[in-house]
C-alpha positions in Angstrom: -0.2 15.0 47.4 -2.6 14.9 44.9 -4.9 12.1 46.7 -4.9 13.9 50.3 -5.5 17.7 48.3 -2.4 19.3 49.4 -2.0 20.9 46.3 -2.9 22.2 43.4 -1.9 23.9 40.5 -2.6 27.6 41.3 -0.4 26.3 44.9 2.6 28.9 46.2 4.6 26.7 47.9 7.6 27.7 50.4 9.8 24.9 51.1 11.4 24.8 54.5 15.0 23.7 54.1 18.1 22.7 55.6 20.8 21.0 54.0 20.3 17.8 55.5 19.3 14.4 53.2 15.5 15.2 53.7 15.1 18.5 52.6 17.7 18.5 49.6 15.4 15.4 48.6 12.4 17.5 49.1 14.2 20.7 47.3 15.0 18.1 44.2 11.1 16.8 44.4 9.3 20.4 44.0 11.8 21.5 41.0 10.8 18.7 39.2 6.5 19.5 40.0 7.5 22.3 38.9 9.0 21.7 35.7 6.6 19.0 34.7 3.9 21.2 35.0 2.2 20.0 38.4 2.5 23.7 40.3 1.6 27.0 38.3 4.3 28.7 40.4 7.9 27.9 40.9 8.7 27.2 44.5 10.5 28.9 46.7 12.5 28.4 49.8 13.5 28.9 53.8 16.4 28.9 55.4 16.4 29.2 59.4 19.3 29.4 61.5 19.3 28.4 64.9 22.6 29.6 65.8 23.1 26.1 67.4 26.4 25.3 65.2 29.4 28.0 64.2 29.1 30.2 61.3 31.3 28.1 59.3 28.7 25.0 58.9 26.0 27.4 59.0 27.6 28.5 55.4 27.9 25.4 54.5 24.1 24.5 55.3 23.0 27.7 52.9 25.5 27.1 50.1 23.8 23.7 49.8 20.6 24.7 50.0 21.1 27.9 47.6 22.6 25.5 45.3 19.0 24.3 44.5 17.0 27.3 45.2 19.6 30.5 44.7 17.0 33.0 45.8 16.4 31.6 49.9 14.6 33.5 52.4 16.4 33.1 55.2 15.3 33.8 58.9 17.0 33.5 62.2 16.5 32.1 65.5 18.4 34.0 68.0 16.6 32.9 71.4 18.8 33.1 74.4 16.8 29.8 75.3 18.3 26.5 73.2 15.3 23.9 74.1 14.0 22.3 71.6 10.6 23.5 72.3 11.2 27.2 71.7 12.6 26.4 68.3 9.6 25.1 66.9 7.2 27.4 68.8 9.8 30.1 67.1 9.5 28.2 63.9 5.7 28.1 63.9 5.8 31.9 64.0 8.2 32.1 60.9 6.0 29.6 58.9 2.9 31.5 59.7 4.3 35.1 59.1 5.7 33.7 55.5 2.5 32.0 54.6 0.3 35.1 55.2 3.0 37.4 53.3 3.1 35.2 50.1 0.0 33.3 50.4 1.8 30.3 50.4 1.5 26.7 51.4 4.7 25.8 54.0 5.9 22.8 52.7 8.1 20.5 55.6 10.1 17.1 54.7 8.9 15.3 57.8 8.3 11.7 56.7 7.2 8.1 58.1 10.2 7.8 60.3 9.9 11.2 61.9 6.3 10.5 62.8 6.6 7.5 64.1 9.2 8.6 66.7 7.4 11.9 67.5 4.4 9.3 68.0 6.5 6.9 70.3 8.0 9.8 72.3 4.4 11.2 73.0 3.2 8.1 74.0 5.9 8.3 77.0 4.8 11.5 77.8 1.2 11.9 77.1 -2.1 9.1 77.8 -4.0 11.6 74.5 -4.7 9.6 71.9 -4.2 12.0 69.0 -0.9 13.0 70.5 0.1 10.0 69.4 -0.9 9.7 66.0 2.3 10.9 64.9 2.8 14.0 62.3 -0.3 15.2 60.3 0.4 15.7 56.8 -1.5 18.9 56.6 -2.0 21.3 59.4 -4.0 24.5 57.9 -0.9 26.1 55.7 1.3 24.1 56.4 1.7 20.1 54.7 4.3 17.0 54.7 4.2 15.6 51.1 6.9 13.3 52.3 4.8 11.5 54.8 4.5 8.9 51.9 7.9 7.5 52.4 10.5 6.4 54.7 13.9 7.0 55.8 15.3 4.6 54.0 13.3 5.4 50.3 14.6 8.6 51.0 18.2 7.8 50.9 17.3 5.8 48.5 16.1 8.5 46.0 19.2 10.8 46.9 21.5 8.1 46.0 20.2 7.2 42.7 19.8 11.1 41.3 23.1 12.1 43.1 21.9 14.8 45.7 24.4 16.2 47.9 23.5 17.2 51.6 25.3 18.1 54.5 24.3 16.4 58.2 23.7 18.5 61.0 26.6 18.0 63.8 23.9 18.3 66.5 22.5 15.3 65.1 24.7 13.4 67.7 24.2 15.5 70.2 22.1 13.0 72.7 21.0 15.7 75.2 18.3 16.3 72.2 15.4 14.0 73.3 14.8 12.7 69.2 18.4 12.2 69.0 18.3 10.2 72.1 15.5 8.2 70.7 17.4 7.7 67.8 20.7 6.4 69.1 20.1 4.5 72.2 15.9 3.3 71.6 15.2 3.1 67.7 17.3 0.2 66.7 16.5 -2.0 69.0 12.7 -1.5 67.8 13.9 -1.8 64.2 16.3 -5.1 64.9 13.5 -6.7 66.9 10.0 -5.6 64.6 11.2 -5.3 61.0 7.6 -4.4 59.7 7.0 -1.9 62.7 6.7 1.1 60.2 4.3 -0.8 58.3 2.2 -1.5 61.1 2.5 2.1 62.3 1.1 3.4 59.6 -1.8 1.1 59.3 -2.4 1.9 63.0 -2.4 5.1 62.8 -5.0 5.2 59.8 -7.1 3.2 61.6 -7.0 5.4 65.1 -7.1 8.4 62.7 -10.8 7.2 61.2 -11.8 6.5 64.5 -11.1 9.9 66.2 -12.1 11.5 63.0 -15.8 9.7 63.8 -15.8 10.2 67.2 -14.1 13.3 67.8 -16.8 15.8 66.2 -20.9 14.8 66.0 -23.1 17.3 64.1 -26.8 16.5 63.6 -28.6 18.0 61.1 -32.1 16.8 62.7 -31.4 19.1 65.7 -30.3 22.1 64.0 -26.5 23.0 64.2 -23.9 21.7 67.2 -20.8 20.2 67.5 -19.5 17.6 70.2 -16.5 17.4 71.0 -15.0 14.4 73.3 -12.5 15.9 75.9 -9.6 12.7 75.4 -9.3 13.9 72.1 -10.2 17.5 71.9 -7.8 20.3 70.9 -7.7 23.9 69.9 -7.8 23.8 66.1 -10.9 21.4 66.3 -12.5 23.9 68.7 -11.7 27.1 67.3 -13.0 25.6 63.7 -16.4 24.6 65.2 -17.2 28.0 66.9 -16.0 29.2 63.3 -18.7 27.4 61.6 -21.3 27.8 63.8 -21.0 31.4 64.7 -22.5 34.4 62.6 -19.8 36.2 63.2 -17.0 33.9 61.6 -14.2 37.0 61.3 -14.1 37.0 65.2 -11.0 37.3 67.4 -10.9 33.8 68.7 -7.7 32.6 70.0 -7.7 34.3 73.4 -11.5 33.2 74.3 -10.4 29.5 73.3 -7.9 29.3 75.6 -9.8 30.2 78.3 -12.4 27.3 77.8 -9.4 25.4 77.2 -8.0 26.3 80.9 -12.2 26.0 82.0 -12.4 22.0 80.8 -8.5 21.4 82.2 -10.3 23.1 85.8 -13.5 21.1 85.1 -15.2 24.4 85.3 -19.0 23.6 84.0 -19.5 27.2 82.1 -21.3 28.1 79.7 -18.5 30.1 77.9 -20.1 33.0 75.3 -18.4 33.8 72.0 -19.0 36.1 69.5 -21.8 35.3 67.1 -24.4 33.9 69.4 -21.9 30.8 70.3 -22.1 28.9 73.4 -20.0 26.2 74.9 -21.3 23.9 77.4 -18.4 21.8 79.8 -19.8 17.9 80.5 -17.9 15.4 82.4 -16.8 13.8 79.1 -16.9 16.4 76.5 -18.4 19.8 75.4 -21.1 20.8 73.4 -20.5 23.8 71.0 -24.0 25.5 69.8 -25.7 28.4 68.4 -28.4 28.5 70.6 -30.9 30.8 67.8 -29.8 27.9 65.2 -30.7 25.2 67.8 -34.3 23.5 66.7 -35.5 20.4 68.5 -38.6 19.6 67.0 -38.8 15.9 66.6 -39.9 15.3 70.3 -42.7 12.4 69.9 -44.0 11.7 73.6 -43.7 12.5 77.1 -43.3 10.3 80.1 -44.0 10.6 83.7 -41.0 8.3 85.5 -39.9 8.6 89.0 -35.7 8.2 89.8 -35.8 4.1 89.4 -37.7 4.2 86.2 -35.3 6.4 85.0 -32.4 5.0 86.0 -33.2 1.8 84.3 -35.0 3.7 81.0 -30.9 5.6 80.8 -29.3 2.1 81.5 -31.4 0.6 78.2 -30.6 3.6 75.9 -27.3 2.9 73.4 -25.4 5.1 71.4 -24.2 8.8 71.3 -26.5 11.0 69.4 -28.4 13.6 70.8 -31.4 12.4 72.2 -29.3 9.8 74.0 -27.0 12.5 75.9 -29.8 15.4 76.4 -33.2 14.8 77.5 -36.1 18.1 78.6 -37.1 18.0 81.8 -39.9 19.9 83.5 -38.3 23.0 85.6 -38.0 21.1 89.5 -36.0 23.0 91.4 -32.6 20.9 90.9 -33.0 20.8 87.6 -31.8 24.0 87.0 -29.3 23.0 89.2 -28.0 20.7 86.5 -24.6 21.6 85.2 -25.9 24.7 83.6 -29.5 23.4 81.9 -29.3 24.6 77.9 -32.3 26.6 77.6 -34.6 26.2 74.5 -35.4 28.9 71.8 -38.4 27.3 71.8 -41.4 28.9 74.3 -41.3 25.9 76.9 -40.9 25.5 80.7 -38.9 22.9 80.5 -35.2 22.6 80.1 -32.5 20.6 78.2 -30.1 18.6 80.1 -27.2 16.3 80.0 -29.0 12.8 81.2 -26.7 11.5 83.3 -25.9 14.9 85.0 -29.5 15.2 85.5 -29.8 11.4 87.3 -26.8 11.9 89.4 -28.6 15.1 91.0 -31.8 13.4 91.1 -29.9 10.3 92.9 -29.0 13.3 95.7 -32.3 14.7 95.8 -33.8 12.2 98.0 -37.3 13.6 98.6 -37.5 13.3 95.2 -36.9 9.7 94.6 -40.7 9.0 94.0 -41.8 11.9 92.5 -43.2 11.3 89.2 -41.2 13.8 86.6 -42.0 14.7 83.2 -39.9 13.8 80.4 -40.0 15.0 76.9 -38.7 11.6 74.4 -36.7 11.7 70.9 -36.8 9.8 68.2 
């Protein structure tokens, strides 16, 4: 916890808790933080029904976990609709509306087992790569200190200091997709692979620092803007760069992100406006996220005159993925504004910034054109 900064000492913490092995072992783990001086605040806990079981394991679920914290929120889900969907959309809501009350961190016992199903599941269902790295640890308020450790160290731990718990009865219920997973997938994996967690988890590192590098460019040399690559892109990474980049950081965001969200999923080419001087800009492969007055490009070292084949080949000969290599000003020809919306430059200038490879792929249609000597502007 310490290591990945999901605490500190000055941390409220609200444990969410069932009675089951993972959260009494949880539960025992933050008493003792506590106690031994780690966390300023003693934690408290959560207690969601689901109103899946009777009332009669229900009690038994709160008695255990009151047992360890006496003074339990507790919150009910009592959607008509039993998927397993709505109860963590429903459980997201809880977590948030606790978090904001208290100021608290949301503390969850997922660990190494959990994410590595959720990741194997997703991977059925889904060709994203991030959807399959599995559980985060930390997701804004809310964090997983148990992602350290396994199933079985778990038991383990409960074993040796004695903690009681009570299972879940739907835990056999195989209508439940991680149940099914569980039961009829899982041990096949685990007879057959021994070391599969431990390879898991070293995958998964390795995927994370590569979408971490990939994911998100910003370069200084260029003033401020943020790329974002559209097989990995999601919400929270968007909403945080428009945060960052706008001058009006308090803005009501959510609603406008989900409309750029539904733009890129109808390969709509924008530009989308947000509040603060933001702009998003749709490619084929990703977007570009910039404040347009904070956007300086001042390093431009020569021009060129090339017609379409001199191009093509000078674009086939460039390597990389920073900025000079995906945007390049052209002199304003008539299908060059016609260039998935041309980013116009703060600077006076008649030319305008396109996406390369947007820009050939018009020129290749523009056959008139094809010997026409056009002015380039060149980076460094």
């Amino acid at each position: 916890m310490l290591t990945h900064g999901l605490i500190d000492k000055d941390s409220r913490t609200i444990l969410a808790m069932s009675a089951g092995v993972d959260s009494q072992v949880l539960g025992h783990i933050f008493k003792h933080l506590y106690h031994w001086g780690y966390l300023q605040h003693e934690p408290r806990s959560l207690h969601i029904n689901h109103h899946t079981r009777n009332e009669n394991e229900h009690d038994k679920d709160l008695q255990c976990v009151q047992t360890l914290y006496p003074d339990c929120f507790i919150e009910h889900i009592s959607s008509t609709q039993k998927s397993e969907h709505v109860f963590r959309v429903e459980r997201a809501q809880i977590y948030h509306k606790y978090s904001k009350k208290y100021n608290a961190l949301i503390v969850t016992a997922h660990h190494l087992d959990d994410a590595f199903e959720w990741s194997m599941m997703q991977s059925f269902k889904s060709s994203s790569l991030r959807s399959t790295l599995g559980i985060p640890i930390k997701n804004k308020f809310l964090i997983r200190p148990l992602m350290c450790l396994g199933k079985k160290q778990i038991l383990n731990y409960a074993q040796r200091n004695k903690i009681k718990s009570h299972p879940d009865s739907t835990s056999t219920n195989l209508q439940i997709e991680r149940n099914n997973f569980r039961e009829n997938i899982l041990p096949n994996i685990k007879s057959r692979y021994p070391r599969y967690l431990e390879h898991f988890v070293r995958r998964s590192k390795q995927l994370h620092s590569q979408l971490k590098s990939s994911h998100k460019f910003r370069f200084s040399d260029f003033g401020d803007y943020h790329i974002h690559y559209l097989e990995t892109i999601s919400t929270e990474d968007v909403t945080e760069s428009i945060q960052k980049l706008s001058t009006n950081p308090r803005g009501m965001l959510a609603r406008e992100v989900e409309k750029l969200m539904k733009a890129i999923k109808n390969q709509k080419s924008g530009p989308m406006n947000f509040s603060g001087g933001v702009r998003a800009f749709i490619f084929n492969t990703f977007i570009l996220i910039t404040n347009l007055e904070r956007l300086h490009i001042s390093n431009q070292i020569e021009q060129k005159k090339m017609n379409f084949y001199q191009f093509d080949h000078f674009l086939r000969g460039r390597k990389g993925l920073g900025f000079s290599e995906q945007f390049i000003f052209v002199e304003d020809v008539k299908f060059a504004s016609q260039v998935n919306h041309p980013i116009l430059s703060v600077r006076p200038s008649c030319k305008k910034l396109v996406e390369s490879l947007h820009f050939r792929n018009k020129w290749q249609k523009e056959h008139k054109y094809l010997n026409k000597q056009l002015e380039f502007s060149i980076f460094q």
